[in-house]
N, C-alpha and C positions, 0 to 999 in steps of 0.2 A: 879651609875651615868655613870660609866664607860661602864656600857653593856649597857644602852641607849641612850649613844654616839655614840655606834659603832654601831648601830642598825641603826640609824638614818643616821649613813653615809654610810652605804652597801644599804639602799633605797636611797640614795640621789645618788652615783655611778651607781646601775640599773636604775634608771630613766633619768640618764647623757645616757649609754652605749644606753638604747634605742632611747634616743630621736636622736641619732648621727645614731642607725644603720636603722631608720627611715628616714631620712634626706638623707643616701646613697642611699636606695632602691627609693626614692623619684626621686632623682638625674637619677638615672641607669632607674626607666620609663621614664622620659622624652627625656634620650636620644634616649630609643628603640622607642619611640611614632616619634620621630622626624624622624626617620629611616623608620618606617612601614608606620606611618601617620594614620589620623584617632583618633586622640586625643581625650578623653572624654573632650565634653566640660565645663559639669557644674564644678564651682569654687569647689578647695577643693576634688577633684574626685583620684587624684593621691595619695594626702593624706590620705584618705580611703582604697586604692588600696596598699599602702604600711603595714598601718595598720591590715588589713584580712590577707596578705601574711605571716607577721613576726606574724600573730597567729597559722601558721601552718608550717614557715619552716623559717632557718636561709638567712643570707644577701648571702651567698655563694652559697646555694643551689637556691634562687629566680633569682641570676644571669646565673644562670646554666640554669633554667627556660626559661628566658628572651632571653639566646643566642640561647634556641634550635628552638625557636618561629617567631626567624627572619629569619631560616632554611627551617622551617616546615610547617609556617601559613599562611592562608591568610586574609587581612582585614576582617573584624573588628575583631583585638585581642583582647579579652576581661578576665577578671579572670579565667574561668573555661579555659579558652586554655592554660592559666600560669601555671593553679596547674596540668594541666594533663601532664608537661614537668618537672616537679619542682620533682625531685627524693626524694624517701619518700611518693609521693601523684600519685602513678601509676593510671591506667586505674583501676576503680571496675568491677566486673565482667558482670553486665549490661551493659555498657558501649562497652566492648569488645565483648560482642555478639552484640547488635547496630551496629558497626563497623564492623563485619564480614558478618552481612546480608545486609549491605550497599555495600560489595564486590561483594559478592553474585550477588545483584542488576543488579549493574553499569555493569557486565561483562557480565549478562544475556540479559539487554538492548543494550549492543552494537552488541551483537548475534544476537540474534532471534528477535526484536522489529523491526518492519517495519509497514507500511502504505498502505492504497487503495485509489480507485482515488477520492473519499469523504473525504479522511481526517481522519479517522478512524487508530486509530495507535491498535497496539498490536502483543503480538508473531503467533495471526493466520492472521496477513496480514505480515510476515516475509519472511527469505528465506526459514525455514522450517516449512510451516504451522502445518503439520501433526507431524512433531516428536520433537518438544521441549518440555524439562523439563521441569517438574512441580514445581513450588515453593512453602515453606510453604504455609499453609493461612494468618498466620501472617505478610509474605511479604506482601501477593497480599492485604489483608486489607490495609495495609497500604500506597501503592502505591494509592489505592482508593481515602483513605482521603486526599493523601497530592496533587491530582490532575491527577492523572491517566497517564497512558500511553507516551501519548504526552508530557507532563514538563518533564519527562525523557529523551524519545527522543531527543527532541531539547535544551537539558540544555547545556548550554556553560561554559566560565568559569567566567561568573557576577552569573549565577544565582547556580555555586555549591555550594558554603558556605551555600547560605539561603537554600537553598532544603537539602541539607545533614540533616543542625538544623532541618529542618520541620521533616525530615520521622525519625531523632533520637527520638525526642520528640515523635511523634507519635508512633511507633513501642516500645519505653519503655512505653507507656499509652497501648497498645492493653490488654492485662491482665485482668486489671479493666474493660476496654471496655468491654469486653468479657463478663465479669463477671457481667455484669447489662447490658447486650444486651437484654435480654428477656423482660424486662420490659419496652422496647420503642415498642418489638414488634408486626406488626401489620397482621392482616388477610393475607395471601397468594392468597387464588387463592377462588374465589367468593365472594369478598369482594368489598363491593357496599357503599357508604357512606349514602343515605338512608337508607339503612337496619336497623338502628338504633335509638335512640333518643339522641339527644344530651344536653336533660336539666339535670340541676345540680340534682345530686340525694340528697337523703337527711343521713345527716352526720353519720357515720354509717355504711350505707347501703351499701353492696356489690353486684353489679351489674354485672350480666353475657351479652356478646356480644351474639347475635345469630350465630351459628357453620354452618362454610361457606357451601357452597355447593360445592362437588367438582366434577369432574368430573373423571371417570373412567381413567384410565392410558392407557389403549385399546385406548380408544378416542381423548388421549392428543398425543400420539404416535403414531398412525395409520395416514398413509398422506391420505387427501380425494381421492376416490375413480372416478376415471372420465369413464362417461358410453361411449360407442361405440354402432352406431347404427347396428342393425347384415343386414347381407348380404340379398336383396332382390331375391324373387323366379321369377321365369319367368311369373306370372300372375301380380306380380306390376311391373315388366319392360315394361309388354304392357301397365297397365294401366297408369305407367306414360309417353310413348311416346306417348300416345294417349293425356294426355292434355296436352304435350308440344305441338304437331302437331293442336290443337285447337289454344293455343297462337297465334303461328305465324301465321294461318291464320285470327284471328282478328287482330293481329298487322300489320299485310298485306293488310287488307281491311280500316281501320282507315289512313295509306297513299294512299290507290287508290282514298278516298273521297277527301282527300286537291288538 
């Protein structure tokens, strides 16, 4: 009886200690929320937010967390910004490459990314059209997806937070992208959307596109050729002074009648 006494009171003690170090870390968002602002508002959200935390780090460490984030962050602070300050739950290593081609980025657009008088942004309407770095493909896909050239260019500081989140997310998803790009892809170069039938085949049945037509690389490279008339001989210099000298004397006879 005695060992499930004490059994019953060392659960009855951890479920006192948590509910209290629950009730701190509770306490300690509200005051940070009230600081940053930007309060989750559905009911019971802090209580959650306290919950996840003390499943992965103590009340000292989330405070740790919490003070580096009033430092560090900017609106909207949300869990993944707490556990990425919360010692014990450093940067994973995706993350840290994320974050180093996001340096990459930002220092490359404030360089080389410039504009023409259409509105057209990129590093060959920069100051050095001709000699800027080349970035992975991984970047440039991803600059693609999350808006190109321009949201870079002119991102201020409302729209860094959301654009950062965009091209992390994007730029950790390129991979897979990658990795099942082939299968969305579509004919290149003589591809015609007639060319094809577009009824349901029958289940089963594997169906070959017709193979484009391409043209020669001579042809696609070669700039059109512009002809020059060649130089006339002394027999059509007479003949064509001769029917100018016809013009102007009907053009000459045509006013003598009016």
């Amino acid at each position: 009886m005695q060992t499930t006494d004490s059994r019953t009171a060392s659960t009855e003690s951890l479920k006192s200690m948590t509910r209290d170090e629950r009730a701190r870390v509770i306490k300690d968002l509200a005051g940070f929320y009230a600081v940053m602002g930007n309060m989750p508002e559905v009911e019971g959200s802090l209580t959650a937010m306290a919950e996840v935390l003390l499943l992965e780090a103590s009340h000292d460490n989330i405070k740790i967390g919490l003070d580096r984030c009033m430092r560090e962050c900017r609106w909207p602070v949300r869990l993944p910004d707490i556990f990425l300050r919360i010692p014990g739950c450093e940067v994973t290593k995706p993350d840290a490459e994320a974050r180093c081609a996001w340096d990459i980025l930002t220092f490359f657009v404030k360089k080389y990314v410039g504009n023409d008088i259409h509105g057209n942004y990129g590093p060959e309407h920069g100051w050095f059209p001709a000699g800027f770095p080349k970035l992975e493909q991984r970047v440039l896909d991803t600059v693609r997806r999350t808006g190109g050239w321009k949201v870079y260019a002119l991102m201020d500081e409302t729209d860094f937070p959301h654009q950062q989140k965009r091209f992390f997310e994007e730029y950790r998803a390129w991979t897979a992208v990658e990795a099942h790009g082939a299968l969305l892809a579509l004919p290149s170069v003589g591809f015609h959307p007639d060319s094809f039938s577009l009824a349901s085949p029958i289940v089963g049945e594997t169906r070959e596109l017709p193979a484009p037509k391409e043209k020669p690389m001579t042809q696609i490279l070669a700039p059109p050729v512009k002809k020059f008339a060649e130089p006339m001989n002394d027999a059509d210099l007479k003949a064509r002074r001769t029917k100018l000298k016809k013009q102007a004397q009907h053009v000459q006879k045509q006013f003598t009648r009016r």
